[in-house]
LOVO-563877 format. One line per 8 residues: their letters; for each residue x, y, z of N, C-alpha, C, O. Coordinates in pm, whole numbers. Example, Ala and Ser with C-alpha at 12.3 -4.5 7.8 and 13.67 -1.06 7.14 Angstrom:
2
AS> 1319 -569 780 1230 -450 780 1320 -330 780 1424 -332 846; 1285 -225 708 1367 -106 714 1290 3 787 1341 114 804
This chain:
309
XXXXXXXX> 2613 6740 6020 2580 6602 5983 2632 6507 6090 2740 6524 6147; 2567 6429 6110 2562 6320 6208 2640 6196 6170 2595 6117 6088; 2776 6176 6240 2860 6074 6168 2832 5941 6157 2761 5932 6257; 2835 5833 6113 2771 5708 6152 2913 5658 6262 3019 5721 6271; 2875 5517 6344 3032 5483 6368 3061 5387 6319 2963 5333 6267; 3170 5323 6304 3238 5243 6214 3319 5144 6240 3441 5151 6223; 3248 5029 6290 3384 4933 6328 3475 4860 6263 3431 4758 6209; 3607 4887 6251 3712 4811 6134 3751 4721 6222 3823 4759 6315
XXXXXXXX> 3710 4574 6214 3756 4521 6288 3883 4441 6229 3877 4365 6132; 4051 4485 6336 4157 4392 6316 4201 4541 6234 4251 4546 6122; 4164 4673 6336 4193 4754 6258 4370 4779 6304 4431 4880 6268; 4413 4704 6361 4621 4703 6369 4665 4655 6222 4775 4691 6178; 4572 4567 6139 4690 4503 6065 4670 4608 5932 4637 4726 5941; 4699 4531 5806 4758 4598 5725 4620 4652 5644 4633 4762 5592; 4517 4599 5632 4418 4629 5556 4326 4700 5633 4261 4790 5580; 4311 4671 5758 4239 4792 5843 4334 4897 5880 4257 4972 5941
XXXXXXXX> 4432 4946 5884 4508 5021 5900 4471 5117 5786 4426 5230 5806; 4501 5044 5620 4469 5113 5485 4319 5184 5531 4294 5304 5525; 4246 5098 5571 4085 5128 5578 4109 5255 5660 4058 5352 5605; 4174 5286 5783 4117 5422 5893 4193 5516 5812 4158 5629 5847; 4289 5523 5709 4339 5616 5594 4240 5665 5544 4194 5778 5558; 4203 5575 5481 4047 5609 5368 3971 5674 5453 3933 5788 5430; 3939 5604 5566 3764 5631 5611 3810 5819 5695 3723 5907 5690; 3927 5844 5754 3916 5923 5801 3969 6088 5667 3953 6210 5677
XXXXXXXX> 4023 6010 5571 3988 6117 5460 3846 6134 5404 3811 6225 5329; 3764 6027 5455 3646 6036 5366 3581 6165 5473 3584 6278 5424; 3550 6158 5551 3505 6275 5692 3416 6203 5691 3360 6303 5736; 3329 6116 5684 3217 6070 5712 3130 5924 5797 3023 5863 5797; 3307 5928 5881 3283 5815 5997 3380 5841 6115 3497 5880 6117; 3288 5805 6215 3397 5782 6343 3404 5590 6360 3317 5503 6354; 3531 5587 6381 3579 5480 6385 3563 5446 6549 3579 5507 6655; 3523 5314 6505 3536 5239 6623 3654 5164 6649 3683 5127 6535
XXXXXXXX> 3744 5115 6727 3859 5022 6725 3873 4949 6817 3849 4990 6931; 3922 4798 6791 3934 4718 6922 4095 4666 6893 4147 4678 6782; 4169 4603 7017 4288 4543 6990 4242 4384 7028 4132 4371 7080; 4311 4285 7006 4358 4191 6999 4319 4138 7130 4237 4048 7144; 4380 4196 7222 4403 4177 7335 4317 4219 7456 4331 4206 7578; 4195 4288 7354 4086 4370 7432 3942 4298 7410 3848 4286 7488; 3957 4255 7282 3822 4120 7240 3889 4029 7180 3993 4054 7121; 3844 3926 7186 3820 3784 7170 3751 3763 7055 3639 3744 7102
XXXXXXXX> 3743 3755 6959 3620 3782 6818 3599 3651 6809 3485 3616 6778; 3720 3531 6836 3651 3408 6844 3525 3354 6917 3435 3285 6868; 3538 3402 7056 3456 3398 7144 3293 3497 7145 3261 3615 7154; 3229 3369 7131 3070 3445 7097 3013 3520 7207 2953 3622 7174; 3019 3488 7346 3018 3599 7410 3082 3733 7467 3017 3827 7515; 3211 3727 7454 3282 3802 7484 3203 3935 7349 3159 4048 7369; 3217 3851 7214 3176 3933 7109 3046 4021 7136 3034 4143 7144; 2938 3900 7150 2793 4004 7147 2783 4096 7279 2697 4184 7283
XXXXXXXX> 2857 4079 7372 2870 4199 7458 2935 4286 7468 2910 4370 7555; 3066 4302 7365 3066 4409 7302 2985 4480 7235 2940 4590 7269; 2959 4411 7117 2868 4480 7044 2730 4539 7081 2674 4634 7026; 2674 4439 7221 2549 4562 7260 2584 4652 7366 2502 4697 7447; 2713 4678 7365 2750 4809 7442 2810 4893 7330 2793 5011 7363; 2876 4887 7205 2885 4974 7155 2833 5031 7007 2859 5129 6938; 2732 4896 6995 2615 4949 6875 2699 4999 6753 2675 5113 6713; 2774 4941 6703 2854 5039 6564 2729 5026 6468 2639 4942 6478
XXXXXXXX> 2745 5158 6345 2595 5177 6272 2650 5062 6143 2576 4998 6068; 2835 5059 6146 2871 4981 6032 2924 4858 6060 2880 4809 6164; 2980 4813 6018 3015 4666 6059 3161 4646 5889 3121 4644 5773; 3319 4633 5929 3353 4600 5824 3469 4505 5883 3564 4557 5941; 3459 4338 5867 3486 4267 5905 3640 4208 5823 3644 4137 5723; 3723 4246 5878 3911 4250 5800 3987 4194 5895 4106 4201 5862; 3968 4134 6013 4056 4077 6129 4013 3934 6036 3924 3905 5957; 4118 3873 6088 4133 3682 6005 4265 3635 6062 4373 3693 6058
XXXXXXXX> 4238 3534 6108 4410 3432 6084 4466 3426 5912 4399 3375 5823; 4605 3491 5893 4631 3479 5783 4784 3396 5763 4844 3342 5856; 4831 3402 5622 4951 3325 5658 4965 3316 5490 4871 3360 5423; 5098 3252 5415 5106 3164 5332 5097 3021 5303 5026 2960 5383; 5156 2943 5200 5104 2845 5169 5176 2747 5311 5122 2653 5369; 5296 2799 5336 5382 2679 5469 5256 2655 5577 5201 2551 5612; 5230 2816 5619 5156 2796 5760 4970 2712 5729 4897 2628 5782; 4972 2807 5611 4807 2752 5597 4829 2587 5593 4755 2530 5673
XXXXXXXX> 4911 2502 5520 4924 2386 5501 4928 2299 5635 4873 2190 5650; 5001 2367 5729 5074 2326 5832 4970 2344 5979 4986 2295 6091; 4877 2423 5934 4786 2427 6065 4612 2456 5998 4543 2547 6043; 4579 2396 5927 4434 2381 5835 4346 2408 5962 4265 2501 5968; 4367 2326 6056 4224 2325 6166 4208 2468 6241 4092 2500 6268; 4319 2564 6279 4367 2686 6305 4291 2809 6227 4256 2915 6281; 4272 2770 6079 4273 2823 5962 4099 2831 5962 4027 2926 5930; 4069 2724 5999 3908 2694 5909 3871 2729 6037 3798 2826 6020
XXXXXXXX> 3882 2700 6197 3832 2705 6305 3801 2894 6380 3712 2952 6442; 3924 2923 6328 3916 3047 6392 3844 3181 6304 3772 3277 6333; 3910 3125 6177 3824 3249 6083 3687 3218 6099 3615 3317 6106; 3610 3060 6109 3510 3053 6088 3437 3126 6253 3350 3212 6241; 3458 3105 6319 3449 3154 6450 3396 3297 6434 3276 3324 6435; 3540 3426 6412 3523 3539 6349 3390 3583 6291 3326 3676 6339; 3349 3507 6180 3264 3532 6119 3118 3537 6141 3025 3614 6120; 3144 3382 6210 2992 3362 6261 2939 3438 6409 2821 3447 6442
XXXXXXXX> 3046 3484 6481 2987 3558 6579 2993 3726 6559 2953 3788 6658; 3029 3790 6468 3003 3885 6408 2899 3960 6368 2826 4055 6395; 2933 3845 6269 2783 3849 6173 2657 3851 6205 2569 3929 6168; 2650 3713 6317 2534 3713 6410 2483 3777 6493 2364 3783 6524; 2611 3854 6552 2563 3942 6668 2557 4075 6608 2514 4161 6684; 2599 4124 6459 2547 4236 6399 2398 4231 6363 2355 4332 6306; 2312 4131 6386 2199 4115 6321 2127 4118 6457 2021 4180 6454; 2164 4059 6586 2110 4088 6702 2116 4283 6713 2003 4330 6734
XXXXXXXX> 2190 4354 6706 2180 4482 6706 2152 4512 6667 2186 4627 6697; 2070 4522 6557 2018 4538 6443 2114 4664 6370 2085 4776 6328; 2260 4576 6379 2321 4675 6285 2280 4658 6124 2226 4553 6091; 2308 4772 6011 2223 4808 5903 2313 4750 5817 2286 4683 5718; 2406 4776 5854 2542 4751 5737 2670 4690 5733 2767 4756 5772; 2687 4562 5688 2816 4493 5699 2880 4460 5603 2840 4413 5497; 2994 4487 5641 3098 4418 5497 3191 4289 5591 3228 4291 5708; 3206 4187 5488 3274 4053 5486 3404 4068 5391 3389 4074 5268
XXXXXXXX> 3492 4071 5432 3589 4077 5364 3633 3941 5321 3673 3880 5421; 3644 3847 5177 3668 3718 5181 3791 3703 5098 3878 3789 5113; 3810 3605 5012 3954 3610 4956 3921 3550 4844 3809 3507 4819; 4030 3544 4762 4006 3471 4646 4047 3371 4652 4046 3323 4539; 4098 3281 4744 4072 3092 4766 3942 3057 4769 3901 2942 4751; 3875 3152 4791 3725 3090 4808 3700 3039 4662 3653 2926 4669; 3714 3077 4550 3688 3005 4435 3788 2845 4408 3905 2821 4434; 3699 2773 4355 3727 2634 4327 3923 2593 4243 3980 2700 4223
XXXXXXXX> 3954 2549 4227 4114 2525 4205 4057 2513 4018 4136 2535 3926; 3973 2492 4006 3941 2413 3820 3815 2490 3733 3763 2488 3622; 3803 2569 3881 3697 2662 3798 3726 2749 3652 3848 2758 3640; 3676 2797 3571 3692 2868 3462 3772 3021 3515 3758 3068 3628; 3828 3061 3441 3934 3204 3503 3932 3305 3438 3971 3253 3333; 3913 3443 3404 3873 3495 3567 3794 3475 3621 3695 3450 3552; 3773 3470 3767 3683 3381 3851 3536 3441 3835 3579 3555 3817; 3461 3451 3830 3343 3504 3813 3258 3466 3986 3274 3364 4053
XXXXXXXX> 3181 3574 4016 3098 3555 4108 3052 3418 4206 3055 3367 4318; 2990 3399 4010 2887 3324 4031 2941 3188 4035 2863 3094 4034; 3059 3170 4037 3133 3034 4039 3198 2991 4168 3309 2938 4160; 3139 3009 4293 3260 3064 4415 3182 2830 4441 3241 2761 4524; 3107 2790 4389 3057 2642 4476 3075 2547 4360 3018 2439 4361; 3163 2588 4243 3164 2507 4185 3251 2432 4124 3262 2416 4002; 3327 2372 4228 3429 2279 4297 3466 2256 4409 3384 2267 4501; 3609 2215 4437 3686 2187 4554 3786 2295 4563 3866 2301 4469
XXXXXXXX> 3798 2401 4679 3873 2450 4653 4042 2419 4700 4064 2323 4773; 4144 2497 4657 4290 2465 4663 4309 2427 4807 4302 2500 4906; 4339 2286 4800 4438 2216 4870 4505 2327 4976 4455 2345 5087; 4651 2417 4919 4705 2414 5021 4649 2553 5132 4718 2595 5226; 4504 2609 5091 4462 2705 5164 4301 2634 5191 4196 2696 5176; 4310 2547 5217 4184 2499 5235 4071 2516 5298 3951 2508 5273; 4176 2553 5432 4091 2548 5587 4028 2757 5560 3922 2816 5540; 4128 2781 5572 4130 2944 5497 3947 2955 5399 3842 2972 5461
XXXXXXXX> 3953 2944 5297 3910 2933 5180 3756 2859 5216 3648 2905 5179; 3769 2761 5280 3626 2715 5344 3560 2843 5416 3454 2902 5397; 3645 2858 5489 3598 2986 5673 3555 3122 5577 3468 3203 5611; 3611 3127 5488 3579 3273 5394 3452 3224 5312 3364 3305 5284; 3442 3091 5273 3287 3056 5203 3225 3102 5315 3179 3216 5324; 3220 3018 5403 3095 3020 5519 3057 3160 5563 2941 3190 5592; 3160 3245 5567 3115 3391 5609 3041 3481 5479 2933 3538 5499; 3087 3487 5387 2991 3512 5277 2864 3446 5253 2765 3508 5214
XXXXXXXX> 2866 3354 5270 2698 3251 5315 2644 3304 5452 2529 3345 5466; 2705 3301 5518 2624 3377 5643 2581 3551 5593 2488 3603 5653; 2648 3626 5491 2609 3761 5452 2507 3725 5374 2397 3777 5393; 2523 3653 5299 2423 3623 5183 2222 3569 5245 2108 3596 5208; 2298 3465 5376 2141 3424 5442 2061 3538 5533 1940 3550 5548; 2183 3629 5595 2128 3731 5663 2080 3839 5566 2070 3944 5630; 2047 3855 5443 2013 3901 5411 1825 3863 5394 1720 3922 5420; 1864 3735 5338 1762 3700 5277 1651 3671 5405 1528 3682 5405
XXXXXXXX> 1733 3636 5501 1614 3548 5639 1569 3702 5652 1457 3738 5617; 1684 3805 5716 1657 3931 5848 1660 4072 5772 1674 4180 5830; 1638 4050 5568 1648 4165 5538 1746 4278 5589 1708 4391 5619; 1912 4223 5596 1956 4281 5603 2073 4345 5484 2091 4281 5380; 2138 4459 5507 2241 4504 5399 2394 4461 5395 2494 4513 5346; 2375 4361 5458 2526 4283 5438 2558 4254 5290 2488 4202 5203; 2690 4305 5286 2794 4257 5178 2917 4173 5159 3012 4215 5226; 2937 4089 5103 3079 4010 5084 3150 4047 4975 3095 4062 4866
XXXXXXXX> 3281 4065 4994 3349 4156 4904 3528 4057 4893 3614 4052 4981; 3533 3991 4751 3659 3902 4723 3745 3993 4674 3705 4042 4568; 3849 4032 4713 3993 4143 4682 4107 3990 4634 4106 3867 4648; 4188 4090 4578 4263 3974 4509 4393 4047 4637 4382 4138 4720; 4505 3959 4599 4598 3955 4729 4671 4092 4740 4731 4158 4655; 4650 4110 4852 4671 4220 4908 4828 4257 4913 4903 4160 4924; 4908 4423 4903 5050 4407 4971 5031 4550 5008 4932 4618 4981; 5154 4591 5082 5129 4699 5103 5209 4746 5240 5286 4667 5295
XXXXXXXX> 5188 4870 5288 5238 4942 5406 5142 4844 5518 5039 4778 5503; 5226 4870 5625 5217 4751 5760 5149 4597 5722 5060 4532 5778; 5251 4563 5574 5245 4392 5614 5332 4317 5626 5444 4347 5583; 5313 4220 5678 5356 4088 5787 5502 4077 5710 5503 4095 5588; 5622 4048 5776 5740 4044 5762 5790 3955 5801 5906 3935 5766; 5709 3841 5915 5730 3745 5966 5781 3619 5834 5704 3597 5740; 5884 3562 5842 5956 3440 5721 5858 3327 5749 5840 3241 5662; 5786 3320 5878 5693 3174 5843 5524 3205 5836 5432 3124 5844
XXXXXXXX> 5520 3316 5821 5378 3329 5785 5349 3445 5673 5241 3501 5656; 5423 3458 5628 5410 3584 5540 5401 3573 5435 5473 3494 5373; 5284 3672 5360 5263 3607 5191 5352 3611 5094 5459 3559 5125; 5344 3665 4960 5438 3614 4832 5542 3755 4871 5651 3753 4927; 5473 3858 4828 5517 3958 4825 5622 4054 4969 5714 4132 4943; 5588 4030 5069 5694 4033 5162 5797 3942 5159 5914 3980 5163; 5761 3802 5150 5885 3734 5138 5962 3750 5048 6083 3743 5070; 5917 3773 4933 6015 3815 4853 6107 3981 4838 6214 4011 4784
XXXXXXXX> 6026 4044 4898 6099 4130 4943 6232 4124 5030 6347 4156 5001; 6167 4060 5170 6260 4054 5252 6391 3970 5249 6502 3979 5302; 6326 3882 5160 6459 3767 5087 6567 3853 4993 6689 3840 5007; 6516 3926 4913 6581 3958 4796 6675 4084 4857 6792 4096 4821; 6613 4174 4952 6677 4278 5053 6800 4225 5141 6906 4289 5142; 6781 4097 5221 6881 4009 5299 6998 3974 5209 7116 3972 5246; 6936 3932 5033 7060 3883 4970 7166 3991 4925 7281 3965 4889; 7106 4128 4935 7121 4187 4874 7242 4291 4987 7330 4364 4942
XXXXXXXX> 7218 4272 5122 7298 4279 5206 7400 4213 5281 7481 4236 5370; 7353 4105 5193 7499 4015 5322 7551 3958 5201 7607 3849 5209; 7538 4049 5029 7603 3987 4921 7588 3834 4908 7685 3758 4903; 7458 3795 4901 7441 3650 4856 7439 3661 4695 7422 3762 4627; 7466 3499 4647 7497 3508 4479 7341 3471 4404 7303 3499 4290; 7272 3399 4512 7177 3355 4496 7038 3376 4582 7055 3395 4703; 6894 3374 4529 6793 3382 4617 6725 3281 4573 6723 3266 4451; 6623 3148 4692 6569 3106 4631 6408 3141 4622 6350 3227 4688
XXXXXXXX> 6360 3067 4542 6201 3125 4587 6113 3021 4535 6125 3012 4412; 6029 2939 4586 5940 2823 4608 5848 2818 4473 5767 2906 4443; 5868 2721 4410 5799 2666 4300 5831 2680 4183 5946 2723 4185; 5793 2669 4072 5842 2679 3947 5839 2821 3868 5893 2879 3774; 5733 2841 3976 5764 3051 3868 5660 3073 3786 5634 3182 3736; 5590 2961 3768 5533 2970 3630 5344 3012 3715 5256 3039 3633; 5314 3012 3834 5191 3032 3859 5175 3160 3913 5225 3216 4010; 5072 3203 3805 4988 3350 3791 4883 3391 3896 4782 3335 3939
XXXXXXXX> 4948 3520 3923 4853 3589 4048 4868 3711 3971 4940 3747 3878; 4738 3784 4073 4687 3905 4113 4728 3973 4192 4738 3911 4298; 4768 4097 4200 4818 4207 4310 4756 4298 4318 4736 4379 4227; 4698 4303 4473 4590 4456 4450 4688 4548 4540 4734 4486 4636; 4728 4675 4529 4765 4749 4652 4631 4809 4730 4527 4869 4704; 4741 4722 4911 4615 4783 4981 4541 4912 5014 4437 4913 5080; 4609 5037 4958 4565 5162 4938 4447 5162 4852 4341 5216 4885; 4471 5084 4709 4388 5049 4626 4222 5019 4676 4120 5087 4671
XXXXXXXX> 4263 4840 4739 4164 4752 4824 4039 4861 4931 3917 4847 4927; 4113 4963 5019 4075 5044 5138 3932 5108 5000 3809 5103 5004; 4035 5164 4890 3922 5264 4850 3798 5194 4766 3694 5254 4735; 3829 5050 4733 3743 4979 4648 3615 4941 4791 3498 4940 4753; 3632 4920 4902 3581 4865 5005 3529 5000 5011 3441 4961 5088; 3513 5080 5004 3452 5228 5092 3337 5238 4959 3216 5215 4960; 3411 5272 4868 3336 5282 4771 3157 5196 4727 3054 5236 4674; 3212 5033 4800 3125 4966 4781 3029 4981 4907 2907 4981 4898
XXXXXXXX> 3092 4992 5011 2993 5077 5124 2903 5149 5124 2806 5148 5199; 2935 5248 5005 2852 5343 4966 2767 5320 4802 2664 5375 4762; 2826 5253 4755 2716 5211 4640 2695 5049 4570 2682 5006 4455; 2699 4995 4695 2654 4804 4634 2587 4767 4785 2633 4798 4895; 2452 4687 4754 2413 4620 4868 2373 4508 4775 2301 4429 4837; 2395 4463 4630 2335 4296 4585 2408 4186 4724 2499 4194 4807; 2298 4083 4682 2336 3972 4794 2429 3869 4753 2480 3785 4827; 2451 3888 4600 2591 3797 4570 2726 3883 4611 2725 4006 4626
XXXXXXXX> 2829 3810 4626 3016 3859 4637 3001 3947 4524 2906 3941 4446; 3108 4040 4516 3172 4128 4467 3297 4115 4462 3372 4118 4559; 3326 4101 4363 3528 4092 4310 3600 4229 4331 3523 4324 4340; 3690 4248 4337 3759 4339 4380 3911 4344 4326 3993 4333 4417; 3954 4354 4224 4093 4340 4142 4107 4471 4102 4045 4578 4106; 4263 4404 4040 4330 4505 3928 4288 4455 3773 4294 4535 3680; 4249 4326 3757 4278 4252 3654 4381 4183 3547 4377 4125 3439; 4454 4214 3624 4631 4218 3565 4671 4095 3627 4618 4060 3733
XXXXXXXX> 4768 4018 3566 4807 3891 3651 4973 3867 3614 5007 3899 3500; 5040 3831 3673 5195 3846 3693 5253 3698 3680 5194 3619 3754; 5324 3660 3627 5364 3509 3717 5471 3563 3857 5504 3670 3908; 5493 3437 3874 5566 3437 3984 5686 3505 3961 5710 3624 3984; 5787 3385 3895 5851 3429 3805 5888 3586 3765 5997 3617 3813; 5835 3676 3703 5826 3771 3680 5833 3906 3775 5898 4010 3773; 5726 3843 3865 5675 3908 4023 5869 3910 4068 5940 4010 4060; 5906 3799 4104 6017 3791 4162 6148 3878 4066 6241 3944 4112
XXXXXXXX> 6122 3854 3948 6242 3976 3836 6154 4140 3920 6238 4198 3989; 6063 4186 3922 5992 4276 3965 6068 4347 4117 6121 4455 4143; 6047 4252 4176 6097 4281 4337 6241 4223 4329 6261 4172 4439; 6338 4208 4261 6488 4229 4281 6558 4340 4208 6678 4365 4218; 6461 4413 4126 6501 4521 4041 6458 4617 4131 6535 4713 4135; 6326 4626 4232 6330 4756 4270 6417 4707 4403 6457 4800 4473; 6437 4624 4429 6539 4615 4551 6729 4643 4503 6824 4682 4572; 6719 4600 4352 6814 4623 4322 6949 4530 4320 7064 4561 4289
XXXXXXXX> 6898 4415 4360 6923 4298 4368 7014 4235 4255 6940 4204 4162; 7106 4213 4237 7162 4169 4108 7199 4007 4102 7238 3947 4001; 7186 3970 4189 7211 3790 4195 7093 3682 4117 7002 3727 4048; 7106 3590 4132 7074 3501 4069 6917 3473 4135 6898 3501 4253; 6797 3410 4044 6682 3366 4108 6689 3199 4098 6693 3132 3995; 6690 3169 4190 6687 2990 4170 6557 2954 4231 6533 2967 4351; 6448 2893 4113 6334 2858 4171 6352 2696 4207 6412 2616 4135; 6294 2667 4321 6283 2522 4409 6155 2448 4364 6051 2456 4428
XXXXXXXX> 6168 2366 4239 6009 2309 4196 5966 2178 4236 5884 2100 4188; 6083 2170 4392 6044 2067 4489 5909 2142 4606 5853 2072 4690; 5881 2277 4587 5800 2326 4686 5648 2334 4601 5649 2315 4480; 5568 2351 4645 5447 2378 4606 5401 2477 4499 5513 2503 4456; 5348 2524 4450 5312 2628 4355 5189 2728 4389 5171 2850 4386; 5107 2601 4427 4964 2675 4511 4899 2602 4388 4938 2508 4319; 4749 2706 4386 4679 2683 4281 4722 2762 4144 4733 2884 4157; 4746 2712 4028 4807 2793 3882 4796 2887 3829 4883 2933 3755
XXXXXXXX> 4646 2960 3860 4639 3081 3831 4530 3089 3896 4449 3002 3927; 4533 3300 3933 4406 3281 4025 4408 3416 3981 4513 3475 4008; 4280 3511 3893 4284 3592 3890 4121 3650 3895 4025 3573 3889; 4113 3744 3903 3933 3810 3949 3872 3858 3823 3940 3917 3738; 3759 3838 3809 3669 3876 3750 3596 4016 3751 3478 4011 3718; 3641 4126 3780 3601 4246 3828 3553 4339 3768 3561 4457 3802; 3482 4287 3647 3438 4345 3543 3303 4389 3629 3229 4414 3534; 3233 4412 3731 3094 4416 3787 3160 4566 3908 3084 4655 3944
XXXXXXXX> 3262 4561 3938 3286 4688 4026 3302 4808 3909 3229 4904 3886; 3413 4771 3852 3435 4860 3692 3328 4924 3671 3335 5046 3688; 3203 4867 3630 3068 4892 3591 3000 5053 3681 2957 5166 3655; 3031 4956 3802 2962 5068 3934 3081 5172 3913 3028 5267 3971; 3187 5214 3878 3222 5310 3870 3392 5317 3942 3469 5412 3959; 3402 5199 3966 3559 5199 4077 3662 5114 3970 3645 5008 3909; 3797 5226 3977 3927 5156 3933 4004 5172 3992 4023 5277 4053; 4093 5048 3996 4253 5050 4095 4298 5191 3993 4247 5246 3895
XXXXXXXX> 4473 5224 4108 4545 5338 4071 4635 5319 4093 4710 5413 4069; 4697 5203 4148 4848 5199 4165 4873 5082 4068 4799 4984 4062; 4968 5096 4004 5016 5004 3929 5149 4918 4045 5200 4955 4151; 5166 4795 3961 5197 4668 4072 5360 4748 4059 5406 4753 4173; 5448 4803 3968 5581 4871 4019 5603 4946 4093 5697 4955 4172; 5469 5045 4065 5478 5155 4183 5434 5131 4341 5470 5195 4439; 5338 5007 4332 5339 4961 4434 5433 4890 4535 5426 4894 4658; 5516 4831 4463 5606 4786 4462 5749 4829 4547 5817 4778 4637
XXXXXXXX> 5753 4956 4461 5887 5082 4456 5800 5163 4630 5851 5233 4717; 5695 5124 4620 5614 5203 4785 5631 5142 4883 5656 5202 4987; 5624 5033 4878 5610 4944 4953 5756 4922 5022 5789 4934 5140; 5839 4881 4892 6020 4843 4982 6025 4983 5025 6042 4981 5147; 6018 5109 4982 6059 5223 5066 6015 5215 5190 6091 5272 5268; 5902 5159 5250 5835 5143 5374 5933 5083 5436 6016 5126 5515; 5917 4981 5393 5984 4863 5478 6113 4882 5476 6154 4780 5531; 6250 4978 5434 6350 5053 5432 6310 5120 5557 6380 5107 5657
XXXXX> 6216 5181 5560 6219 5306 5663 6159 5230 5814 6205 5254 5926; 6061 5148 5788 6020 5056 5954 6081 4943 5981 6075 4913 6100; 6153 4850 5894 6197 4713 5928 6391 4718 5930 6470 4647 5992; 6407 4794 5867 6542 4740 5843 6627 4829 5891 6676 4925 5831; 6646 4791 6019 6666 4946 6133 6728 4821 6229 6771 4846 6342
């Protein structure tokens, strides 16, 4: 059998990394890979001349400027400029090659801050979305609209696919760009070594998220590779939702942490609850498998064994 090839693009970070796990247990792709430092994905030509020298048969689009609520707040034009960039010369120049098959990886800011919850599909335009991921959350509309028109103009099999927030083996550890779940790791680990009495952690505690593990995410994305081409988004959850609050009792117990949580409800919260609608993957046949402790209890062992050295 004749392998297809497979480009994960932004396959260093943490979700293309999960992805060449999956795809090379699946046996049924050769991977393509680029670094950072080798293309330019912002840049529209640098892009389409890659791509008509190396023709990938797939297309699964996971490279993005990412960050939490400090950085996204703090550099919006960064946020909306570069992802949107990403997307649109991708996308476009997968349709000049007449590649067959793309996936859009988008997020769940893309839904509105007031919309009805769990987010449903079909609700991704019907509002304004959250403030402090704005620029983010726009650049992820526009690239799912660009999957959605390339379908309809060039008859093609592009997909957009909303995962709820990701954690997992090789993510970001960095204190000013790093999402809920590392920071709180790495906070609660630091207090927990230099005997602090206290940890703090930003907002009131009280706003509800989603946790997908990215082992999870890799196999929900393959899966849909192989059995979804509709031209609307696709949700991608656990369905489970945590508060903060809770999340944070969660990650000082498996860290082991015995000090105090002092939440700061001078910082932001984000948007109040944000959880997926994923009752439409369920259907097709795909369920998460890691539960958010065990993910959890996987995850600090990682980061025991690569960071804290």
């Amino acid at each position: 059998m004749n392998k297809k090839n497979i480009w994960v693009t932004g396959s260093t970070g943490m979700v293309g990394q999960a992805l060449k796990r999956a795809i090379i247990s699946s046996e049924s792709y050769n991977i393509i890979e680029t670094k950072r430092s080798d293309l330019d994905q912002t840049n529209q030509n640098e892009t389409n001349l890659w791509l008509k020298k190396n023709k990938p048969d797939v297309i699964i689009i996971t490279s993005a400027l990412v960050g939490g609520i400090q950085v996204n707040s703090k550099y919006p034009l960064d946020f909306l400029y570069q992802n949107s960039m990403i997307a649109l010369n991708i996308i476009n120049g997968a349709n000049e090659i007449n590649c067959k098959k793309l996936i859009f990886l988008g997020a769940s800011c893309m839904y509105p801050r007031n919309t009805t919850q769990p987010f449903k599909e079909s609700s991704i335009l019907d509002g304004k979305v959250e403030e402090t991921n704005e620029g983010y959350g726009l650049a992820k509309i526009l690239g799912a609209k660009l999957t959605e028109f390339m379908n309809l103009q060039h008859n093609k099999k592009y997909i957009s696919i909303i995962p709820a927030a990701s954690y997992g083996p090789n993510d970001c550890y960095d204190e000013k760009t790093n999402h809920v779940i590392p920071a709180l790791i790495q906070k609660f680990h630091n207090a927990k070594v230099n005997k602090a009495e206290s940890v703090e952690v930003w907002g009131t505690g009280k706003a509800k998220r989603e946790f997908l593990h990215v082992d999870d995410m890799a196999s929900g994305i393959i899966f849909l590779l192989e059995n979804y081409s509709d031209n609307e988004p696709i949700n991608l959850g656990t369905g489970e939702e945590v508060t903060i609050k809770e999340l944070a009792c969660l990650v000082s117990k498996v860290v082991n942490y015995n000090g105090k949580i002092i939440f700061n409800k001078s910082k932001p919260d984000g948007i109040p609850r944000k959880i997926l609608d994923s009752s439409k993957i369920y259907k097709l046949g795909w369920k998460p498998s890691i539960s958010l402790i065990n993910g959890l209890e996987k995850t600090y062992n990682i980061y025991l064994d690569n960071f804290n050295k």
